[in-house]
Every structure is written in C-alpha cells, then in structure tokens.
VOGU-965443 format. One record per atom (N, C-alpha, C, O): residue in three letters; x, y, z. Coordinates in steps of 0.05 Angstrom, whole numbers, plus 32768, in hexadecimal, padded with zeros to 4 digits. Example, Ala and Ser with C-alpha at 12.3 -4.5 7.8 and 13.67 -1.06 7.14 Angstrom:
ALA81087F8E809C;ALA80F67FA6809C;ALA81087FBE809C;ALA811D7FBE80A9;SER81017FD3808E;SER81117FEB808F;SER81028001809D;SER810C801780A1;
END
This chain:
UNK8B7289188916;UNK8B6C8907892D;UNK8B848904893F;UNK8B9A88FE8935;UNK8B8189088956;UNK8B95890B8969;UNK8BAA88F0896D;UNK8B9C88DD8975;UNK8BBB88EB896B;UNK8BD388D2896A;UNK8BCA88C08951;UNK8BCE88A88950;UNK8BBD88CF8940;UNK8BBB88B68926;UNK8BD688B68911;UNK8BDF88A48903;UNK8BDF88D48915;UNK8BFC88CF88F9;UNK8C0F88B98917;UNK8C1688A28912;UNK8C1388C3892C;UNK8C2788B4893E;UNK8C2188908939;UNK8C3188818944;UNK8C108887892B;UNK8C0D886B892D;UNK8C1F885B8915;UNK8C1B886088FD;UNK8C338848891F;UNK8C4288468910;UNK8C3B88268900;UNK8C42880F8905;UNK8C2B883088EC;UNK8C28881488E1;UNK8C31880488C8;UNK8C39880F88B3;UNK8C3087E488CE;UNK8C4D87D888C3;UNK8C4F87D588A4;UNK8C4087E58898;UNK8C5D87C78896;UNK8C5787C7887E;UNK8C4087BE886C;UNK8C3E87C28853;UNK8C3087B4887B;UNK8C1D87A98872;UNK8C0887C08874;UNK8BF387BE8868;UNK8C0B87CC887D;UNK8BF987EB8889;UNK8BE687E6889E;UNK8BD287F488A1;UNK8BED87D388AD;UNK8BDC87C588C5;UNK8BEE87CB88E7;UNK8C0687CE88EB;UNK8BDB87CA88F8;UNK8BE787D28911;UNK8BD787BB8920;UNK8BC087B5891B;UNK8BED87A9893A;UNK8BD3879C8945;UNK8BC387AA8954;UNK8BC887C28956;UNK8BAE879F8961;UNK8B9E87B58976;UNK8B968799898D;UNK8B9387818989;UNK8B9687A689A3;UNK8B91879289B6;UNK8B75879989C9;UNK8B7687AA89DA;UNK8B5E878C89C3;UNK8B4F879389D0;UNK8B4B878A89EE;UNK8B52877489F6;UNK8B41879D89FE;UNK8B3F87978A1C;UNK8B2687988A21;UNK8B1987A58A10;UNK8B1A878E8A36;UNK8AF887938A4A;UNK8B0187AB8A5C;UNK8B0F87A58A6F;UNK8AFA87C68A58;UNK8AFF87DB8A66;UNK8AF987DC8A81;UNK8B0887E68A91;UNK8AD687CA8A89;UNK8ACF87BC8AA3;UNK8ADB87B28AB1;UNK8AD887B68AC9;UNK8AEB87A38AA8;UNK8B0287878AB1;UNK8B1687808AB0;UNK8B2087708AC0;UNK8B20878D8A9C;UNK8B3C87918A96;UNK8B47877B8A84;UNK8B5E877E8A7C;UNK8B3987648A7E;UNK8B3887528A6F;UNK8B49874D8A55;UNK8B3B87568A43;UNK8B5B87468A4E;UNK8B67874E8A34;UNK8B4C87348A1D;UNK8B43871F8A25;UNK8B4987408A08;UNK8B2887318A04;UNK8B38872E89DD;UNK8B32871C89CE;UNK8B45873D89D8;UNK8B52872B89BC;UNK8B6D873789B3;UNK8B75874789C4;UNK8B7C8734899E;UNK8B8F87468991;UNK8B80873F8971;UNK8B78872B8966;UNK8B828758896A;UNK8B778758894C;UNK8B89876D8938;UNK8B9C877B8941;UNK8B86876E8929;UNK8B9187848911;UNK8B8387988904;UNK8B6E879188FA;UNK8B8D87B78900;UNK8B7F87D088F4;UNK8B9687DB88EA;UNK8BAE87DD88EF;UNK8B8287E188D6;UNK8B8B87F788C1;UNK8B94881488C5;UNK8B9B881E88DA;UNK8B92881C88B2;UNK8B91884488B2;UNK8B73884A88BA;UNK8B6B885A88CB;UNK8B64883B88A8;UNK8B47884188A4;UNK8B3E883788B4;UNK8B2A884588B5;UNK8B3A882288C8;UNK8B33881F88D8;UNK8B37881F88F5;UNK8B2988168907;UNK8B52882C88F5;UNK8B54883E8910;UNK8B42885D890A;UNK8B3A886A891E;UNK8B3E886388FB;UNK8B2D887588EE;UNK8B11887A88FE;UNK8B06888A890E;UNK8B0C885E88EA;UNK8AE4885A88EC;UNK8AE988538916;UNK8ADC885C8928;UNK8AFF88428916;UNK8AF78844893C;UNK8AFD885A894F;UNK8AFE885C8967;UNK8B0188658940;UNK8B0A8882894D;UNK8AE788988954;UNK8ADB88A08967;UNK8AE488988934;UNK8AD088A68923;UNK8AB888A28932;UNK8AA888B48939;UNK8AB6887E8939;UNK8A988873893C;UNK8A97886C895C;UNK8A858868896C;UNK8AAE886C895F;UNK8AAA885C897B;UNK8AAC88418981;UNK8AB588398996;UNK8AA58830896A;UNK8AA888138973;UNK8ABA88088958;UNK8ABB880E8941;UNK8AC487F78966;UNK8AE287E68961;UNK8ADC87DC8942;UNK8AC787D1893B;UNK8AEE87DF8935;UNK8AF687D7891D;UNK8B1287D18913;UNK8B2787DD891A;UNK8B0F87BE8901;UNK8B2C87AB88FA;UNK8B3087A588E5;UNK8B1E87A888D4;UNK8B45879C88DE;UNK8B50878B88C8;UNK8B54877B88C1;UNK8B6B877388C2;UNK8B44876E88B6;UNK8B3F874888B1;UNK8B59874588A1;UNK8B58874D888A;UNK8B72873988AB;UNK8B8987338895;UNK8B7687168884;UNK8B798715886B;UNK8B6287018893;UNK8B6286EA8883;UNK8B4F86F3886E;UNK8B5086EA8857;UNK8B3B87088876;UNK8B2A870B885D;UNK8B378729884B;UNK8B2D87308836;UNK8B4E8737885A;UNK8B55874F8844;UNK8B4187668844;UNK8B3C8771882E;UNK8B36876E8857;UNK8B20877C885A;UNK8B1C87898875;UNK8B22877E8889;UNK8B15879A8874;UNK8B0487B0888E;UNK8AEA879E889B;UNK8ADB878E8890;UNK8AEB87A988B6;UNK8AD2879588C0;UNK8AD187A088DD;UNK8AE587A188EA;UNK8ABB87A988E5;UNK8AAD87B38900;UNK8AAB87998911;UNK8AA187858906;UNK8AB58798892B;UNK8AAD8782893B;UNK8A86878A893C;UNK8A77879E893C;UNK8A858763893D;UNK8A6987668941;UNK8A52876D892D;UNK8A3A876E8931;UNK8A6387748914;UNK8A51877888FA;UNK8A3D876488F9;UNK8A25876A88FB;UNK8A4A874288F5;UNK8A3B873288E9;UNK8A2B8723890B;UNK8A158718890E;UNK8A43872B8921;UNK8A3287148939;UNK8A2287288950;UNK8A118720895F;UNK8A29873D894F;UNK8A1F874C895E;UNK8A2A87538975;UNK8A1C87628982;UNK8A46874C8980;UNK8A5587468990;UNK8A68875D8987;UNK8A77875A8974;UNK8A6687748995;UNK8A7087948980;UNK8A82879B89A2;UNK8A7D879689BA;UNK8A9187A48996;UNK8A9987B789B1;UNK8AA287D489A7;UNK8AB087DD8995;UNK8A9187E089BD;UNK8A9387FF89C4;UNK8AB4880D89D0;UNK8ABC880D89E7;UNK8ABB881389C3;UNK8AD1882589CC;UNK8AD7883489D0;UNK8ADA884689BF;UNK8ADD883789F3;UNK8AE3884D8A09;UNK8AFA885B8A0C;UNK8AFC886E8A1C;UNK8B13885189F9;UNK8B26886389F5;UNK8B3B884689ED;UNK8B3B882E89F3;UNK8B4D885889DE;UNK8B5E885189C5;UNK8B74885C89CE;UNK8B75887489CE;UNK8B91884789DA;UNK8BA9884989DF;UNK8BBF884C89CC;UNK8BBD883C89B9;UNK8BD1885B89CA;UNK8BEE884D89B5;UNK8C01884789CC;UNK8C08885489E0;UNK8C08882D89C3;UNK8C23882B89CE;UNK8C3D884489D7;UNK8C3C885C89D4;UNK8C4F883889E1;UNK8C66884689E4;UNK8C80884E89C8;UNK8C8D886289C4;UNK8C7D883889BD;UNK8C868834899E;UNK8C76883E8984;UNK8C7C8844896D;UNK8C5E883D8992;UNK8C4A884D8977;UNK8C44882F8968;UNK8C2E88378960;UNK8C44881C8962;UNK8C4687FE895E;UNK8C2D87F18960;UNK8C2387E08951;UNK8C2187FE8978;UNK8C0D87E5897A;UNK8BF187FD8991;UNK8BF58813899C;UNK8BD887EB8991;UNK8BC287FE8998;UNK8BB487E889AA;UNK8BB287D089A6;UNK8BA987F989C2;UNK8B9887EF89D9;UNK8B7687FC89C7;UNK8B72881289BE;UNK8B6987E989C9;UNK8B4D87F089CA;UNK8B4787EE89E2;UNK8B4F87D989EB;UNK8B37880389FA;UNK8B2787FD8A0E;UNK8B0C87F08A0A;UNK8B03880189FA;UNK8AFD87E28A0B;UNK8AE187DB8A00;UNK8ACF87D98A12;UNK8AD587D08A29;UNK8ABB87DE8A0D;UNK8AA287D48A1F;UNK8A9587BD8A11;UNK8A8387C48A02;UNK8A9C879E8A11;UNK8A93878F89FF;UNK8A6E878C89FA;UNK8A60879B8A06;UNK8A68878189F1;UNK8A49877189EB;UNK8A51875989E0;UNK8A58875589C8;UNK8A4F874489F6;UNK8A53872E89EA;UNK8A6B872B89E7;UNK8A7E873B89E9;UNK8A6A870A89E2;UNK8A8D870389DF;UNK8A9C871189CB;UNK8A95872189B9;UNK8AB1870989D2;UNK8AC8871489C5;UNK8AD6870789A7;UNK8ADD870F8991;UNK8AD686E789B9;UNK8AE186D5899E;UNK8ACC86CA8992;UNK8AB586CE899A;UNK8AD386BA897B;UNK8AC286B3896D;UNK8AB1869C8977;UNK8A9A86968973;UNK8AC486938984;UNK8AB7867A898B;UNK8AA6867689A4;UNK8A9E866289B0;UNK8AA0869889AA;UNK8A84869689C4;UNK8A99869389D9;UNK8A8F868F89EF;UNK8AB2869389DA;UNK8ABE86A089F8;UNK8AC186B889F7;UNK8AC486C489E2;UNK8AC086C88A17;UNK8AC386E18A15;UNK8AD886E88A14;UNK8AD687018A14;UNK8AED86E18A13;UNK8B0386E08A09;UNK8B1886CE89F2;UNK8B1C86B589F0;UNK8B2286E089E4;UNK8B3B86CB89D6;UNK8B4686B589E5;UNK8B44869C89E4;UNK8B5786C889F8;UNK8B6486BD8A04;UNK8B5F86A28A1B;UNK8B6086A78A33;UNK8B5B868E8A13;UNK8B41867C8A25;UNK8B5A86608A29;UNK8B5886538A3D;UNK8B6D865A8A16;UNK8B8886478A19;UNK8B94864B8A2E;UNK8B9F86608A31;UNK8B9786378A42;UNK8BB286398A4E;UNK8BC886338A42;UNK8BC4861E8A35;UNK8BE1863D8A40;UNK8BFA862E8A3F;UNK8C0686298A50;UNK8C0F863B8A5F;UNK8C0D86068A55;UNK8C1D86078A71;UNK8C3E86098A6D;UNK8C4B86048A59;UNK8C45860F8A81;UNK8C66860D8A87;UNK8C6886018AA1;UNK8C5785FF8AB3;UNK8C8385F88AA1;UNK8C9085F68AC2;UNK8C96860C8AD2;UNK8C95860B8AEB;UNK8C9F86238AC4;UNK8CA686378ACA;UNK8C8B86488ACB;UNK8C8C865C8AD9;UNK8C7986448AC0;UNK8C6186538AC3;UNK8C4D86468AE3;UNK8C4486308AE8;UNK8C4C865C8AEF;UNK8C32865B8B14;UNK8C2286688B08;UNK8C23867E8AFE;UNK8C0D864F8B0A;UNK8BEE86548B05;UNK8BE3866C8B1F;UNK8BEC866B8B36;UNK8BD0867E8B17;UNK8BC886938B31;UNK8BAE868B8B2F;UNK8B9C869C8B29;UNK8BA8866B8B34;UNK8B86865F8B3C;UNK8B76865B8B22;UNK8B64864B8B24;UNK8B7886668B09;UNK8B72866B8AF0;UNK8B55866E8AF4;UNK8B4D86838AFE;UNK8B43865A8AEE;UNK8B2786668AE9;UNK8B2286668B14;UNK8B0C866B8B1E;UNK8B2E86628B1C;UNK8B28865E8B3E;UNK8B2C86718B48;UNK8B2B86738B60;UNK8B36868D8B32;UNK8B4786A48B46;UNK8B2E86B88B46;UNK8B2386BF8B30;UNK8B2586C38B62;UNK8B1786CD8B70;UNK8B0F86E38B5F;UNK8AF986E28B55;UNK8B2686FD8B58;UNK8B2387108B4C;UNK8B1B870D8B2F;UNK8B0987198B23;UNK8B2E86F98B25;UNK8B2086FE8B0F;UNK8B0986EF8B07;UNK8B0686EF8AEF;UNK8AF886E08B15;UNK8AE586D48B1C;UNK8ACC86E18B17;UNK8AB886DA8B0A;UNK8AD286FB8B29;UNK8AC587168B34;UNK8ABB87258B1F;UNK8AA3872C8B1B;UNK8AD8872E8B0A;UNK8AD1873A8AF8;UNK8AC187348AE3;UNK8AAF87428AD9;UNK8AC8871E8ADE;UNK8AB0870E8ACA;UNK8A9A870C8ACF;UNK8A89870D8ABC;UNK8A93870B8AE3;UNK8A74870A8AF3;UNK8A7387238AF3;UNK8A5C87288AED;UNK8A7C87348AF6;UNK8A7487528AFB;UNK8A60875B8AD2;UNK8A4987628ACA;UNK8A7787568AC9;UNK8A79875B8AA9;UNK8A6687498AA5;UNK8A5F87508A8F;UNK8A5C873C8AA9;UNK8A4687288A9C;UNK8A2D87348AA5;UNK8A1B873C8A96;UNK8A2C87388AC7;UNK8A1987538ACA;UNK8A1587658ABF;UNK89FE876B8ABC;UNK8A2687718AB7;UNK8A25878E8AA5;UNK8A23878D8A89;UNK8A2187A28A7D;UNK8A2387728A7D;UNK8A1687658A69;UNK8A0087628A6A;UNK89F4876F8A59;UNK89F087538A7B;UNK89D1874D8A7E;UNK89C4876B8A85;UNK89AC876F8A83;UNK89D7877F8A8E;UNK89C2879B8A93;UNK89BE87A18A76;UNK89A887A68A6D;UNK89D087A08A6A;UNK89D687B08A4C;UNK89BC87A68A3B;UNK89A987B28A31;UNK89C2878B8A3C;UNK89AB87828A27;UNK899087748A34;UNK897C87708A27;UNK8992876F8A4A;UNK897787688A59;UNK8968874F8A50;UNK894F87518A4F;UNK897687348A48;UNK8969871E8A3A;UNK895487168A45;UNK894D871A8A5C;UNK894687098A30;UNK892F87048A42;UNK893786E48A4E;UNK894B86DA8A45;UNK892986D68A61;UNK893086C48A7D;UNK894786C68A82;UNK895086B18A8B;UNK895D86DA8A7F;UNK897286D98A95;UNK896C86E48AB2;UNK896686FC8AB2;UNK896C86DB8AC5;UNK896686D88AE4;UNK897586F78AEC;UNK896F87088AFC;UNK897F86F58AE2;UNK899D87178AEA;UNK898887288AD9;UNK897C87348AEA;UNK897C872F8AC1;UNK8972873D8AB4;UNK895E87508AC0;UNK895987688AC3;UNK894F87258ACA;UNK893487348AD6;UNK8937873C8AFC;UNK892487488B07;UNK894887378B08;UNK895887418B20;UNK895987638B11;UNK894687738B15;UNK896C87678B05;UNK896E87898AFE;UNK895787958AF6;UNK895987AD8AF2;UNK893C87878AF1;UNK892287988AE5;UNK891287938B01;UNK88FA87998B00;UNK8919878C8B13;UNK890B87948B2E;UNK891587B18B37;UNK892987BC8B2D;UNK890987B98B47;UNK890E87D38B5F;UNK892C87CE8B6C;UNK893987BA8B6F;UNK893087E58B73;UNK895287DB8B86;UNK894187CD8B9F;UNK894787B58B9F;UNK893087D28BB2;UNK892E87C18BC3;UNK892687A48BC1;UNK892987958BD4;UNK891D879E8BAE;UNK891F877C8BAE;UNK893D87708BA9;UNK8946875E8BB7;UNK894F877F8B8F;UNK895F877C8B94;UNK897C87718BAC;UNK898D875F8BAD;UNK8975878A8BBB;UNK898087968BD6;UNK8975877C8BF0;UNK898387748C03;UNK896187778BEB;UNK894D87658BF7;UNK8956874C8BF7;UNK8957873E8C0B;UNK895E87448BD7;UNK897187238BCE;UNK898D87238BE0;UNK899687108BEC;UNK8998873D8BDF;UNK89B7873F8BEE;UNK89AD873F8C07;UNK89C287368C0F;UNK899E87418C1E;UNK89A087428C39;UNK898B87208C30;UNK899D87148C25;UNK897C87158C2F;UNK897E86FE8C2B;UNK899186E58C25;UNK898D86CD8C29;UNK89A686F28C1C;UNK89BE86DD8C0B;UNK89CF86DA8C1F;UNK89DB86C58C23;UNK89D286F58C31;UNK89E586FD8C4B;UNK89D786EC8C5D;UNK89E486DA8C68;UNK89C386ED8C61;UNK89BE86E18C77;UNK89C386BC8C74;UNK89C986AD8C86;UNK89BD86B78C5B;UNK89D186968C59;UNK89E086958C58;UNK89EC867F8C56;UNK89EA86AA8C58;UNK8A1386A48C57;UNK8A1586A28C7B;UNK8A2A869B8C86;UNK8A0386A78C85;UNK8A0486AA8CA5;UNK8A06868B8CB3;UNK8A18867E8CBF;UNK89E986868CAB;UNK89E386698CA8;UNK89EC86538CA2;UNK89E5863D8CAB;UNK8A0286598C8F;UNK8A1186448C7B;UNK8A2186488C99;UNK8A2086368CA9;UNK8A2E86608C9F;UNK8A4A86618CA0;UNK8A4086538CC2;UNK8A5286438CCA;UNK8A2486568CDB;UNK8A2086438CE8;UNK8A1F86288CE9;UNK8A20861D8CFF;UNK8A1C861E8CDA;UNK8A14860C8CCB;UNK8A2B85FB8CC4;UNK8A2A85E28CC2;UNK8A3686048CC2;UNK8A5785FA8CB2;UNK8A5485E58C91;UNK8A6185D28C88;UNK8A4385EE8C8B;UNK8A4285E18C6E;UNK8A3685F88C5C;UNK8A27860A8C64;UNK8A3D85F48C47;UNK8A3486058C27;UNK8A3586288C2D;UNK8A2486398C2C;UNK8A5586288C35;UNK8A5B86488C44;UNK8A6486508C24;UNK8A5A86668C1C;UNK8A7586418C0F;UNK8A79864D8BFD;UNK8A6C86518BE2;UNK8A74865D8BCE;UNK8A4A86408BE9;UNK8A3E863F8BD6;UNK8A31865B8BDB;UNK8A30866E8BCB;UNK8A24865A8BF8;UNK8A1886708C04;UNK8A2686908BFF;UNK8A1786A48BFE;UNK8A3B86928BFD;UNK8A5186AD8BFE;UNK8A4E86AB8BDA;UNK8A4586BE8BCD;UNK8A52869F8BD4;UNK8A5286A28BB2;UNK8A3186AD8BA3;UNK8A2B86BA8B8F;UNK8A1E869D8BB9;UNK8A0286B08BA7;UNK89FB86CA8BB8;UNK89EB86DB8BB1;UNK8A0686CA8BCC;UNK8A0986EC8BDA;UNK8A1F87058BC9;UNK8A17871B8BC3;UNK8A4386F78BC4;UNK8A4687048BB3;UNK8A36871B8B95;UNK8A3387328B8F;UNK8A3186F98B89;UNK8A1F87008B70;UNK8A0C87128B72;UNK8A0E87218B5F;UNK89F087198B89;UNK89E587238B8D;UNK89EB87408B91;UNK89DB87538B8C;UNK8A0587408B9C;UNK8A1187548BA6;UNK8A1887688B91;UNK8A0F877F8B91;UNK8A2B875C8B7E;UNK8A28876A8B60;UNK8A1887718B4E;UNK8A1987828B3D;UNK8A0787628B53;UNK89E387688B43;UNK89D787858B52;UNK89CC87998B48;UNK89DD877F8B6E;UNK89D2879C8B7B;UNK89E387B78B74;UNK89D887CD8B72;UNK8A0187B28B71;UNK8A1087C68B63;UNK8A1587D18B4B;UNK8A1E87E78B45;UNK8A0987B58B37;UNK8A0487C68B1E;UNK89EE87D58B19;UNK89EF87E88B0A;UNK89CD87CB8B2E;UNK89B987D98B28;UNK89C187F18B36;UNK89B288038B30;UNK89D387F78B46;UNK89CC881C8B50;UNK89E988248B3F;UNK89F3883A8B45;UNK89F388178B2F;UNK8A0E882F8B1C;UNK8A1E88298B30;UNK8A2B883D8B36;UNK8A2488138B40;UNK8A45881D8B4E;UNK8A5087FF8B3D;UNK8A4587E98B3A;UNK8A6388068B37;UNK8A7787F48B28;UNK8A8C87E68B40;UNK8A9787F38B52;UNK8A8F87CF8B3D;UNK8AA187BB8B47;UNK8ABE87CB8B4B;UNK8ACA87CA8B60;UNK8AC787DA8B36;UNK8AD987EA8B38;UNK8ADE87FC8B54;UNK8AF287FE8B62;UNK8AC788088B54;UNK8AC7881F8B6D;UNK8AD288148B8D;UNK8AE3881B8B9E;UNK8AB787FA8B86;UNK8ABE87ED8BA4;UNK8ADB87E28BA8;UNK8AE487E68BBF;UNK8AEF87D28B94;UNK8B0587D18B90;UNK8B1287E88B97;UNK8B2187E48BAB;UNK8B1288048B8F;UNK8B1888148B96;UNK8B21881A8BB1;UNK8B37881F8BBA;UNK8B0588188BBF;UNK8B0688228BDC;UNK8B16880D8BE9;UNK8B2A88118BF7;UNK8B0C87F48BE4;UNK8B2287DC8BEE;UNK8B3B87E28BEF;UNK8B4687E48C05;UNK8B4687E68BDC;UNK8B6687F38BD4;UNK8B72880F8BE5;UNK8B8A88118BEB;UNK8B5C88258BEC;UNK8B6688318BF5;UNK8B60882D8C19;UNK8B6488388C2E;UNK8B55881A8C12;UNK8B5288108C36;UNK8B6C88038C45;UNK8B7B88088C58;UNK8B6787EF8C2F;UNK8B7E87D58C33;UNK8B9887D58C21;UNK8BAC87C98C2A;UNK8B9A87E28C09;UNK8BAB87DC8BF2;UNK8BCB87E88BF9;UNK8BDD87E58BE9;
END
C-alpha cells in the first residue's frame, strides 16, 4: 500500500489521524489508528480507529451510524500524523455536534472572526447539511422534500425568495431575514443540479480573489 511503511507510528503503535469534512473543510475530530486500521481505511474506504479507552479497533459509525466515507488519506510532513478527508453522515462527535470541536477558548490575545455569525462558515454548514438531507432524504425534512421536486419548482422557490429580498430591501424592513431564505434556497437549487458551493466560490475567487 502506497505510503503505509512511510507512517511513522509511536510507541504505542498508534498514529493520531485528524478527520476533516472534505465539503467544508471543517476540521470534525482528532482520533487514533493503528497499523490495522490504517489498513481496513485504506482497504474499505471508510474511516477506522483506535479506541485507546476501550483497547480495540472500531469503524466510525459501527454502533451510531454516523460513518464517514473517505476521499483520501494524507501523511504529514514528519510521517507522524494522518489527515482523513471524509464525506461525513451525520455528526461527528458523540454528543450529536457535527463537530468535536464546538468549545471556545477565550484569550485576550485571541480576535474572535464573528464565530457562529461568520458568513462563510455559516455557508458551509448549510451547504453540508444540504448535502446531508440529499444523501439520506428524511422523511418531513422540508430540504428533502424541496430536492424530490423537479428543478423548476425548485428554481421557481429561488426567483420567489429574490423577489422578497426586493421587497424587503423596498420596504426597508426584514432585508436580512429575506436574503437568508433566498440564500438557502439558492443552495438547495445547487445541490439539486450537482454544482457544489465550491465551484461558485471558485469563480468568485477568480473574479474577485
């Protein structure tokens, strides 16, 4: 297997592994693997670890269903430590956030960048939660049943949503409630035809970046 002798693992015969949201870029936990289970995630495709508290091998998502698929498998610069890319299902931590990482720590020396108020990464989460509800299609989620219509009703909700953002914005009241269910809409219409949040970022960047 291609960079598996290069993995340099510690005495314990464990390496950490850091999983990410490949969608989002999300850092979503740090966990621990083996020999054998850089192996089986190599082998299978989806993420597997090293329980140091139970001493045992263990597939994310065995027991909760919350598995992530993996799109490619980094080594460090040191050989030390491993990036999982993932396409999650479901949260990440145990405790039903989609992320570990959900603590602030403050400092004085630490500038907050808006935390849960920042635009982008706002975006991404809403994007990823879309592309969650395509995956599994719950039943009464409103986004589910939005993606099991035709693209033109779809397409139909977004020139509706625009046109209250028009309204709002004459109006001079509820311009940011109005721009926020046009957004949303907006991403629902991009996940049902395959263009990813990414792309459009893309072109942004090479417009403006």
């Amino acid at each position: 297997m291609n960079g598996l002798e290069e993995i340099q693992f510690d005495q314990r015969g464990l390496v950490p592994v850091i999983a990410q949201d490949a969608t989002t870029n999300a850092v979503l936990t740090l966990a621990y693997a083996n020999r054998e289970a850089v192996e089986k995630t190599l082998m299978s495709g989806e993420a597997h670890y090293y329980s140091r508290s139970r001493a045992e091998l263990w597939r994310k998502g065995a027991t909760s269903g919350n598995t992530q698929r993996v799109v490619e498998v980094s080594l460090d610069c040191d050989g030390d430590a491993l990036l999982y890319r993932v396409e999650p299902r479901g949260p990440a931590c145990h405790t039903g956030e989609e992320t570990c990482f959900f603590t602030t720590v403050e400092g004085e020396g630490i500038e907050g960048d808006g935390g849960e108020y920042d635009l982008g990464a706002m975006l991404n989460k809403l994007a990823a939660t879309i592309s969650q509800r395509h995956r599994e299609m719950p039943e009464g989620s409103y986004t589910a049943r939005l993606l099991g219509e035709r693209t033109e009703r779809v397409a139909q909700k977004v020139g509706e949503e625009a046109v209250e953002v028009v309204v709002a914005a004459l109006a001079g009241e509820r311009l940011a409630e109005e721009a926020a269910d046009l957004v949303y809409h907006l991403l629902v219409l991009l996940e049902e035809r395959g263009v990813g949040a990414d792309q459009v970022a893309r072109v942004l960047h090479d417009r403006h970046g």
